[in-house]
C-alpha angles and dihedrals in degrees: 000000000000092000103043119124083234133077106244118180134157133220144184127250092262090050107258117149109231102168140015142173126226095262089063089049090052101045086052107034100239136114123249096246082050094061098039106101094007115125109241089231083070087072103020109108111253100238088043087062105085093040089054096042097058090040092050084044097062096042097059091042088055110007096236114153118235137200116215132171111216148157118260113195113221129223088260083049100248119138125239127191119228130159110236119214106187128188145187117259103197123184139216098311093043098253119141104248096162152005134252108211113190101190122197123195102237090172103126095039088055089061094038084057090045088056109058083038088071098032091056085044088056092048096043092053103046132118094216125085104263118182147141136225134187125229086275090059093242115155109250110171136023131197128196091248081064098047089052098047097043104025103230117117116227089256102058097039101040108112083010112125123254104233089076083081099060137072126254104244094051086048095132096050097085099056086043092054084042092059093045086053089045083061088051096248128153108234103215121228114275139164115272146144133252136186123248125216085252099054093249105117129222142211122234148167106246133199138169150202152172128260115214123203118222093275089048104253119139113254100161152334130259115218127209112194112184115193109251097167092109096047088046086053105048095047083052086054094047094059097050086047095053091043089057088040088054091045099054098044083060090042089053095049095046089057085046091052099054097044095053083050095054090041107050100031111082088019116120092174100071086183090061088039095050083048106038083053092048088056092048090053094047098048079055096054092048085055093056087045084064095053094049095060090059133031098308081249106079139003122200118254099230093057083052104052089043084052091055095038090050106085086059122070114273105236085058095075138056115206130183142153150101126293105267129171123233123214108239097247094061097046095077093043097047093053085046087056097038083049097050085047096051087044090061100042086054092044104046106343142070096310090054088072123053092234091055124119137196110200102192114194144170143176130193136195103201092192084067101019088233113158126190115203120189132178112184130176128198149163083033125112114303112276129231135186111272111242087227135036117240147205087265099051091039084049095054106033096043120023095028096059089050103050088049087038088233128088132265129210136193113201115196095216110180082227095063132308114283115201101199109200120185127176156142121248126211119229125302084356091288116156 
């Protein structure tokens, strides 16, 4: 007894602990004299008692042994794990007058269980596709993660192979992936694609590795598949983002180009010209200004032609019309013109004397996306043809009507200059 590799103590009916070997003594820290007389309920762990009352209970009303695994608290007040087998001692007469206890440190086998408790609690929680397959890529075990990301539940793709899972043009990358696992390789985690339930197909972040049995053979893989649908497409977004980005940068050069061009080819007063292509570039980037604050597609009309009228004193305009959208091509181009046009009229129109007017006005059938434009001055100094034609009047009359796919027209009315605009709009307003 003294020498076994379990504790082994024994006790009276009322608990008393009247002998025990060296192994007991060295599961619970104590020393044997120090046992000897104790109550077990001194080193029995408080939320272990009422199991192991009714349990002793039963056993001194009928004498059947139990097994019970339980805390005993040790003399430094740590707790140790042991499973308990208790039996009935009878005497002479065959009455039950004591107890045997055979104690076995299960310690380490507690933790080990703890572990894989929360192992199989982390697993069961996560938001990534957790499973397992054998060597014949049979599916083997299932998380919630999985059944989110691929739609099956445990119970319809268990036993089920693997390769239900994957595409049909990426067929052979399982067994590839088999082979590397069979080697005992970590597949490290890649970009790939998988098949829903459903037939979509996801991206995801894949990794594998290998399962060991207790004697350290390979009898599987487990497989981790992060959702990567929103970063894919992100990154596709991105490009297209930085394509259009590209596009209209060049795009941008190419109109600042052109306008320096017009502006600085036929000038022999380098100061005007400076200024006049300052005020270009500046009318553009309002314009942009304007895009931004929507979608980058479309800017509504009527915040284009408030933007142009706004160097000018209010009172000085009338303005009026529906709310029409603009495709994005024509929205630089239109404030270029507005601004040409209110150039000129402060320069030598109706907004070069204090009793001028612009009426601006503009109509829209949206059955045929028709739209009238028309800029009229009045009540400023009489107009005449001008004797060339300028980078206002080629900006209007050419590039303008293309950009809207209609035609534009400046009339030199003695009256006051009319610019006449008519187009059709493509819908919503989209270039």
């Amino acid at each position: 007894m003294s020498q076994s590799a379990a504790g082994i103590g024994q006790g009276s009916l009322k608990g008393e602990i009247l002998h025990v070997n060296r192994r007991f003594c060295e599961i619970v820290g104590y020393e044997e004299r120090e046992l000897i007389g104790k109550s077990i309920v001194d080193i029995t762990y408080l939320d272990d008692m009422p199991e192991q009352n009714r349990l002793f209970s039963q056993l001194a009303a009928t004498g059947k042994s139990f097994d019970m695994e339980k805390r005993y608290v040790r003399k430094d007040g740590s707790l140790v794990w042991v499973n308990n087998t208790v039996s009935a001692l009878r005497d002479a007469q065959g009455r039950i007058h004591q107890v045997s206890v055979v104690s076995i440190d299960i310690s380490e086998r507690k933790k080990a269980q703890e572990a894989e408790r929360r192992l199989a609690s982390i697993i069961a929680s996560s938001n990534d596709a957790i499973l397992a397959i054998d060597l014949d890529m049979n599916i083997t075990s299932w998380n919630g993660g999985a059944e989110q990301l691929y739609g099956y539940k445990a119970d319809e793709i268990l036993g089920q192979s693997v390769l239900a899972l994957v595409p049909e043009d990426r067929a052979e990358e399982e067994p590839a992936l088999l082979e590397q696992i069979k080697a005992g390789s970590v597949i490290e985690a890649y970009e790939t694609r998988r098949r829903r339930k459903d037939g979509h197909l996801v991206d995801v972040l894949l990794s594998v590795s290998p399962i060991h049995d207790t004697a350290g053979k390979i009898v599987g893989a487990s497989k981790i598949a992060h959702d990567i649908s929103t970063k894919m497409e992100a990154d596709r977004l991105q490009a297209v983002l930085i394509g259009e980005l590209h596009h209209r940068v060049k795009n941008v050069f190419a109109t600042v180009i052109a306008i320096a061009r017009q502006t600085f080819a036929k000038t022999t007063d380098t100061t005007d010209a400076v200024a006049a292509f300052e005020a270009r570039l500046s009318a553009m980037a309002h314009a942009h200004d304007l895009l931004a604050e929507g979608d980058w597609q479309s800017a509504d009309l009527a915040a284009v032609v408030e933007q142009a009228a706004a160097p000018y004193p209010p009172e000085r305009f009338k303005i009026s019309g529906p709310s029409v959208l603009l495709p994005q091509k024509a929205v630089a181009t239109l404030s270029l013109a507005l601004h040409e046009l209110g150039t000129n009229a402060a320069k030598y129109g109706a907004l070069s004397v204090p009793t001028g007017k612009v009426s601006i006005t503009w109509l829209y059938d949206p059955k045929t996306t028709s739209l009238r434009l028309r800029w009229q001055e009045r009540d400023g100094p009489s107009v005449g043809a001008p004797t060339r034609t300028g980078f206002g009047s080629r900006l209007v009359e050419r590039l303008l009507a293309a950009e809207l796919n209609g035609t534009s027209t400046i009339i030199y009315d003695s009256a006051g200059v009319i610019c006449e605009i008519e187009a059709l709009m493509p819908p919503h307003g989209r270039a």
